[in-house]
C-alpha positions as a printed NumPy array, in Angstrom:
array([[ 65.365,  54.121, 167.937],
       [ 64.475,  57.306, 166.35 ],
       [ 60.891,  57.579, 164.381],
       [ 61.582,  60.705, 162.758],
       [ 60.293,  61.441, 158.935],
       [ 64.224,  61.672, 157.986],
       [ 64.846,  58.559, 159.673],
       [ 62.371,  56.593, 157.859],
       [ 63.567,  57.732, 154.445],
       [ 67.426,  57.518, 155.31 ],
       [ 66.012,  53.587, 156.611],
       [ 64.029,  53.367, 153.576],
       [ 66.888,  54.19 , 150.756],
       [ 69.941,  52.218, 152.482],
       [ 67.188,  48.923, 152.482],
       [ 66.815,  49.766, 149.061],
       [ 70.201,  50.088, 147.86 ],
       [ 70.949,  46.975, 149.63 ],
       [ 68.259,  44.633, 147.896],
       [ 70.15 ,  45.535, 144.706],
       [ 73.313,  45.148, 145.998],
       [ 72.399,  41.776, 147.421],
       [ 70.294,  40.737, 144.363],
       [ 73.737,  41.992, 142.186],
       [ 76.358,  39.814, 144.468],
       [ 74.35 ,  37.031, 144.586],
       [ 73.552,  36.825, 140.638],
       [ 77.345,  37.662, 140.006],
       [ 78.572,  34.682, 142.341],
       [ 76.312,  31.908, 140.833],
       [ 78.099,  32.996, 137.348],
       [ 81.299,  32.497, 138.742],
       [ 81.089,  29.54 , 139.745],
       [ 81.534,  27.783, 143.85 ],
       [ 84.959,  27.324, 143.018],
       [ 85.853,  31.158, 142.87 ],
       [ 87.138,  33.658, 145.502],
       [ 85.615,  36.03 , 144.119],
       [ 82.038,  34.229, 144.766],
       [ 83.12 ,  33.506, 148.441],
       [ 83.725,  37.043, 148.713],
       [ 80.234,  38.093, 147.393],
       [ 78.774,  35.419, 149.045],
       [ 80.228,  37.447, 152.525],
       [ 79.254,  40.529, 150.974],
       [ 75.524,  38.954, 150.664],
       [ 75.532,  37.801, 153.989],
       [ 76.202,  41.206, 155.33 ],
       [ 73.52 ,  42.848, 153.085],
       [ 70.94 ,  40.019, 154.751],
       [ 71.643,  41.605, 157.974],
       [ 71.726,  44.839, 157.028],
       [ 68.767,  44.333, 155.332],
       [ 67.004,  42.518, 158.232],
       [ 68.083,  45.569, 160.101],
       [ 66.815,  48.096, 157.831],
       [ 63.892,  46.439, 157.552],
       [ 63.08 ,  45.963, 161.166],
       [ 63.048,  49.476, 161.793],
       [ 60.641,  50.18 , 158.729],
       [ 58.096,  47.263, 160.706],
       [ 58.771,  47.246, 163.749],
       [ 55.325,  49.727, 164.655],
       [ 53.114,  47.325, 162.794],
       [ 53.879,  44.569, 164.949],
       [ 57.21 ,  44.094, 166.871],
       [ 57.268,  40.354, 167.298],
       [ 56.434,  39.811, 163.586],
       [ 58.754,  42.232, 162.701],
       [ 61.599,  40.785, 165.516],
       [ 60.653,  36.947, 163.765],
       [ 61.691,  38.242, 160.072],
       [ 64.97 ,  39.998, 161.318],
       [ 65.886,  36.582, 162.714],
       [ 65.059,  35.344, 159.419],
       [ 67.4  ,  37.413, 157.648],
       [ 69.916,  36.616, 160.802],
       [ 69.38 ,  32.819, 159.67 ],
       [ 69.758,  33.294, 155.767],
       [ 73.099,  35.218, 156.38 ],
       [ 74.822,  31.923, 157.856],
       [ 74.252,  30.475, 154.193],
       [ 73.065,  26.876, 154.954],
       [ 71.253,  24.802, 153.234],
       [ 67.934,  26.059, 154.185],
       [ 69.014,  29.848, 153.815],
       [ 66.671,  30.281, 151.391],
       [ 63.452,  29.088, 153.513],
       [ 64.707,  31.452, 155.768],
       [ 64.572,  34.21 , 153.498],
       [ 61.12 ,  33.263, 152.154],
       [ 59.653,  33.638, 155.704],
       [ 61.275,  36.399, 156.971],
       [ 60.293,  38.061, 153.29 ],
       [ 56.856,  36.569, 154.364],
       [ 56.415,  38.67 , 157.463],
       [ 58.273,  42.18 , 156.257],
       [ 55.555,  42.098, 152.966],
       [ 52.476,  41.021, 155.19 ],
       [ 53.831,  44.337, 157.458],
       [ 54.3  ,  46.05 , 154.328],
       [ 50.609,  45.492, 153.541],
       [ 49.372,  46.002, 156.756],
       [ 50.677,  49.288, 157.462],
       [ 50.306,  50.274, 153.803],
       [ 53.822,  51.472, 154.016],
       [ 54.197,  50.545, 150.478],
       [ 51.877,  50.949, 147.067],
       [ 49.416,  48.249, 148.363],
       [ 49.632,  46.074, 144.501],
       [ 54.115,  46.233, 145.48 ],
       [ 53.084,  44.968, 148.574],
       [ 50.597,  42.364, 147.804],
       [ 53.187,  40.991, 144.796],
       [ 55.372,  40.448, 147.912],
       [ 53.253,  38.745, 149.879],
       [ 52.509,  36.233, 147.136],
       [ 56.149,  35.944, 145.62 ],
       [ 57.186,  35.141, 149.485],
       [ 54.245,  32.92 , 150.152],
       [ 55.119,  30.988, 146.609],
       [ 58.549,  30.299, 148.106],
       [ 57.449,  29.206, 151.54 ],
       [ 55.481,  26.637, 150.004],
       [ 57.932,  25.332, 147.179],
       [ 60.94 ,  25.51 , 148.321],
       [ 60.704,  23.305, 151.226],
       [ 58.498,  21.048, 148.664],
       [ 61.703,  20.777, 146.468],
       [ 63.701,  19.579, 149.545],
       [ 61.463,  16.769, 149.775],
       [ 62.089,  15.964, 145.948],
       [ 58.985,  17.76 , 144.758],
       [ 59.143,  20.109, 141.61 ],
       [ 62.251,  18.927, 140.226],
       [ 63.63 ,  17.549, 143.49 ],
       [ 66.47 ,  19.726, 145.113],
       [ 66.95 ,  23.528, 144.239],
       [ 69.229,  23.793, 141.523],
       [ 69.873,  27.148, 139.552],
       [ 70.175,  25.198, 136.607],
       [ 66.734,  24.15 , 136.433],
       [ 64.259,  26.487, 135.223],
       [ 61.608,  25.782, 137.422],
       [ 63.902,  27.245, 140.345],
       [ 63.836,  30.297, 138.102],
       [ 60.282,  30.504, 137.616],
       [ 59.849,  29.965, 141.203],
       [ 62.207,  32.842, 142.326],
       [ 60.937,  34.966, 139.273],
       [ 58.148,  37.1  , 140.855],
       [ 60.558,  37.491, 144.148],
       [ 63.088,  39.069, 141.967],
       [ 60.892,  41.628, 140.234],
       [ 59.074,  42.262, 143.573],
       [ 62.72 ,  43.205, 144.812],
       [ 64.188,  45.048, 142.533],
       [ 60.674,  47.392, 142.582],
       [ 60.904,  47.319, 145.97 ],
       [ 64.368,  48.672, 146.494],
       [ 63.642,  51.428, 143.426],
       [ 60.413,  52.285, 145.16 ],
       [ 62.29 ,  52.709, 148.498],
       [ 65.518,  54.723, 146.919],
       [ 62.937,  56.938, 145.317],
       [ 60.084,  57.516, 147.796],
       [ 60.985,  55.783, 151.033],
       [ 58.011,  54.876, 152.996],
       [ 54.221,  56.043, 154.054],
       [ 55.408,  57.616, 157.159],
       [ 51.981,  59.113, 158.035],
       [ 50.416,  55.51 , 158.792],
       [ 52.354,  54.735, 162.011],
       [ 49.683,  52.481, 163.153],
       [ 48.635,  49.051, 161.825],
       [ 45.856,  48.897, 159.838],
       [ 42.996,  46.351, 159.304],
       [ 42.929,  44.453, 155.994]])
């Protein structure tokens, strides 16, 4: 896989433009409704942007630590099938791609920390509200799914303008200690 500079940033701005587009399909398919086929077609056009994103992602990561970085692309893999559990999927594989964020300081270190503890807030509660906990199942109705998922939606969409706009720290190749 190339390394380059140029690679990095064209890596950078398509992962960014595809956490809004992702973030935009999925919004726009919960207002329509499950019975629409226009949310089964964003739904589709979400689970392509998970894999892309996984993808994108990946090769942003991958030099921090491969097998962290290989374990959140088969997150993303996961959340794209749109089970269930999807969303626990996305939480860890968000998990790992903001720890390597942080670690290789790839990112403003305060974006990256916000996405460390927006991801680690959803790895904890949303497998909590599967076992009835905090309002019992995940429901977008209920506004403590919303607070929940809050801090994971502003940590994405700066994310994706911070990528679009300055890509990545392509002069820290190597993983740092914290």
């Amino acid at each position: 896989m190339d390394t380059s500079a140029a690679s990095y940033l064209t890596y950078a701005r398509v992962a960014g433009f595809t956490f809004l587009f992702y973030i935009a399909a999925g919004l726009t398919s919960m207002a329509l409704g499950s019975e629409s086929p226009a949310a089964d077609l964003l739904l589709l056009l979400q689970s392509f942007s998970a894999l892309g994103l996984g993808v994108t992602l990946y090769a942003l990561t991958r030099e921090q630590e491969p097998v962290l970085a290989l374990l959140a692309l088969t997150c993303r893999v996961a959340e794209a099938i749109q089970s269930g559990e999807s969303a626990i999927y996305f939480a860890v594989g968000s998990l790992c791609f903001t720890w390597l964020f942080l670690r290789g300081r790839l990112i403003p270190t305060v974006l990256a920390q916000l996405g460390v503890l927006a991801s680690a807030l959803l790895v904890v509660i949303l497998p909590a509200q599967l076992a009835g906990l905090f309002g019992g199942a995940m429901s977008w109705a209920a506004s403590t799914t919303w607070l929940v998922w809050l801090p994971m939606l502003i940590f994405e969409v700066a994310l994706a303008l911070w990528l679009m706009i300055r890509g990545v720290n392509t002069r820290q190749t190597q993983p740092q200690a914290l």
